[in-house]
C-alpha positions, 0 to 999 in steps of 0.5 A: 497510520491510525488503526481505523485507516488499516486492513486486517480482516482476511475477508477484506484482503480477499474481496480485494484480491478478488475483485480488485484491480491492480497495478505494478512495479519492480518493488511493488504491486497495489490491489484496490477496490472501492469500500463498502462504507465511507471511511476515508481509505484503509491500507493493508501491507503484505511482505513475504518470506521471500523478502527477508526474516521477520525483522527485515518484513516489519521494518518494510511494513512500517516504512510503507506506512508511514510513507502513506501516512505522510502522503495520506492527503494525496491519496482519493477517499473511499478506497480499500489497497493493498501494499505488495513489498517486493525484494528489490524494495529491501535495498532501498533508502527511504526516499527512493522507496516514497517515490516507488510508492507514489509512483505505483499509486499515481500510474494506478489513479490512486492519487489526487491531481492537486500536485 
């Protein structure tokens, strides 16, 4: 996922938040807003200690990114969401959790109608 294409600003985290929508499953929950400027889209991913330690959270964190970053094409422009990981999720292998992801962002219109 490149840089430019990532949420870190606590500002943006709570516009959205706010004012977003949102959508979810059992491993996990999508909050999303139009952007402000005309970027592409921009992806923040939130895992709590609920889930596990430190390393079980980066791990899920870098898996949902590249998750996204493989379907990257598919997902509508100009969007700001957020990735809420849910304990269940931790178990998973990677296809299984690619085809939640893509699950929750289709139930929540976030992907494009060419498949």
């Amino acid at each position: 996922m490149q840089r430019k294409l990532r949420l870190k600003r606590r500002e943006d985290f709570s516009r959205i938040y706010r004012n977003g929508k949102s959508f979810a499953n059992s491993q996990f929950v999508v909050y999303w807003s139009r952007q402000l400027k005309a970027e592409p889209f921009r992806l923040g991913v939130s895992a709590s200690k609920k889930i596990g330690n430190a390393v079980v959270r980066n791990r899920m964190r870098r898996l949902v990114k590249e998750i996204v970053r493989h379907n990257a094409d598919r997902v509508v422009p100009q969007l700001d969401f957020i990735i809420i990981v849910r304990k269940p999720a931790v178990g998973m292998k990677m296809k299984e959790l690619e085809k939640s992801i893509l699950h929750i962002l289709k139930r929540a219109g976030l992907l494009k109608n060419n498949r």
